[in-house]
C-alpha positions in Angstrom: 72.5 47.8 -99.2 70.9 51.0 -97.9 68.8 51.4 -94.8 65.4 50.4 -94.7 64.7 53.9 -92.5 66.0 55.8 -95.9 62.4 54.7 -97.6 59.2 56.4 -97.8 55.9 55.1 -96.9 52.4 56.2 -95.6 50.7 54.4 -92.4 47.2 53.3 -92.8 45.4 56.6 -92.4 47.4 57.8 -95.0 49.7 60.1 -93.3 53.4 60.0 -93.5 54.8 57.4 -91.6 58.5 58.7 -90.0 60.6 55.5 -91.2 63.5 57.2 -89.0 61.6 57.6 -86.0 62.2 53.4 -86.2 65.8 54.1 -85.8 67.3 52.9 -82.5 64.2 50.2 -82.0 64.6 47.0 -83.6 62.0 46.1 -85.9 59.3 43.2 -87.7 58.7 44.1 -90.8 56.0 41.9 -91.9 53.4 41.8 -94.9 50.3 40.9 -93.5 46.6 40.2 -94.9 43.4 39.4 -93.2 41.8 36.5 -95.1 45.0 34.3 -95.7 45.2 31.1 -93.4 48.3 32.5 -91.5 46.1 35.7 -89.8 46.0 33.9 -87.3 49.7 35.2 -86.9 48.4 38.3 -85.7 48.2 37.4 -82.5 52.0 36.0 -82.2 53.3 39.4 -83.9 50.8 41.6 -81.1 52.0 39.5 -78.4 55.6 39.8 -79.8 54.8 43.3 -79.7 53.3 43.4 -76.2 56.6 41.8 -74.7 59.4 43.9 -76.1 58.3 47.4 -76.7 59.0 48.6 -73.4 62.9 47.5 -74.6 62.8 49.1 -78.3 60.9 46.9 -80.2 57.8 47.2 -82.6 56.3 45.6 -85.6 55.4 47.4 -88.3 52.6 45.8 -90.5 52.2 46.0 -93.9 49.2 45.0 -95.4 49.5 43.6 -99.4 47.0 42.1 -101.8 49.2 40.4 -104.1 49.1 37.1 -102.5 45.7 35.5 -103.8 43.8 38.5 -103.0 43.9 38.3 -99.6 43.6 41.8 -98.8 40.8 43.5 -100.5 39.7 45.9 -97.9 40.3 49.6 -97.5 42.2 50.9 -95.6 39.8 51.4 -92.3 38.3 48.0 -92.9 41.5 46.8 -92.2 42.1 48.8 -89.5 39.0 47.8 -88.2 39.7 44.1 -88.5 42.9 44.4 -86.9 42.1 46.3 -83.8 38.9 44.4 -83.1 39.6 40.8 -84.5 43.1 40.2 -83.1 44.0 43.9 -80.9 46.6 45.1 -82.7 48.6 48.5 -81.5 51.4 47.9 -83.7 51.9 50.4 -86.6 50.1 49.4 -90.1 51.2 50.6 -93.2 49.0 51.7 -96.0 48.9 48.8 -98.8 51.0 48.4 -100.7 53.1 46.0 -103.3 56.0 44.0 -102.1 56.7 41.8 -105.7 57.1 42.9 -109.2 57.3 46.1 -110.8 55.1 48.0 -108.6 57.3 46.5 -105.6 57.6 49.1 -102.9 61.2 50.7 -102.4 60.9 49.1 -98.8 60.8 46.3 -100.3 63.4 46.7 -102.8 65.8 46.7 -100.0 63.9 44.2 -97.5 63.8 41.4 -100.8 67.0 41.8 -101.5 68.2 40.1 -98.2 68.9 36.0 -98.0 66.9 33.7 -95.4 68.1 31.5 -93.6 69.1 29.0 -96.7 70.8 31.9 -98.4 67.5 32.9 -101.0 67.3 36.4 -101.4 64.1 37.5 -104.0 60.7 37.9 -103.7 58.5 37.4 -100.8 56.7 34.1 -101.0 53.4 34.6 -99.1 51.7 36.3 -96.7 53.5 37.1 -93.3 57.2 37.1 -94.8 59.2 38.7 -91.7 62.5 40.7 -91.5 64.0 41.7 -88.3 65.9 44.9 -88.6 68.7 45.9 -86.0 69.0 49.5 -84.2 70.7 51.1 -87.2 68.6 49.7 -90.2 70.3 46.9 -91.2 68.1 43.7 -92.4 69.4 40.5 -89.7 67.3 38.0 -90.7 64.5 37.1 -92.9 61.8 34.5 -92.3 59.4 32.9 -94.6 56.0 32.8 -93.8 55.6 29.4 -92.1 57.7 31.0 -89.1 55.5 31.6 -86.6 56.5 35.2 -84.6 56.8 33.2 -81.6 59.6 31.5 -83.1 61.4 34.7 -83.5 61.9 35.3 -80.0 65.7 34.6 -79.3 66.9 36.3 -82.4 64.6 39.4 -81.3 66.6 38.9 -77.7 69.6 38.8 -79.4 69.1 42.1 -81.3 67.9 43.8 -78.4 71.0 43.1 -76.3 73.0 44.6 -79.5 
């Protein structure tokens, strides 16, 4: 499985985003909308954010609208919604696909890790997380009903790696 860092991808002005500047930090990968019942996660993953950065952590959001439409806007509406609805200073991603043939190469490698119950395969929902260590390997994946505060020891864990 290669590295997640060895993929492309634009942030959310556009511009490309450096994937290997990630190296080193742990990171939550997450694919996130605005008008999907679990938005409300934002806050968790900014707070999540908030606490560990200091120690090499970030999130890196990735906005998709393949999940019952729940991402129409462009890219500064969502921008917009994010900074001023729930705060968020965490990197966003442009939008992008995370299932079927259009599926991002990110994702490519990101889907093709097991959760905890061994299933490996396409994201599910909204706010499907994947914790990635120092050197870009995938330790753990987290369907969407996991709330980021949850995710707290196994972020410990990889930060003490």
């Amino acid at each position: 499985m290669s590295s997640v860092y060895e993929n492309t991808l634009n942030d959310l002005r556009g511009n490309p985003l450096d994937l290997p500047s990630f190296a080193g930090k742990v990171t939550l990968v997450v694919n996130v909308a605005s008008k999907c019942g679990l938005t409300p996660q934002y806050t968790g993953l900014e707070r999540l954010h908030e606490q560990y950065s200091e120690k090499g952590f970030t999130v890196l959001g990735v906005p998709c609208n393949q999940f019952g439409g729940q991402e129409p806007g462009s890219s500064e509406e969502i921008a917009e919604f994010c900074s001023a609805t729930y705060g968020v200073t965490f990197p966003l991603t442009e939008k992008i696909e995370v299932n079927g043939e259009g599926r991002h190469a990110l994702y490519q490698t990101l889907t093709a890790a097991p959760d905890a119950e061994g299933e490996a395969g396409d994201i599910t929902w909204n706010f499907e997380k994947f914790l990635i260590g120092r050197n870009g390997e995938i330790l753990g994946r987290f369907r969407p009903g996991v709330k980021p505060e949850d995710l707290t020891g196994a972020i410990e864990e990889a930060l003490a790696k």
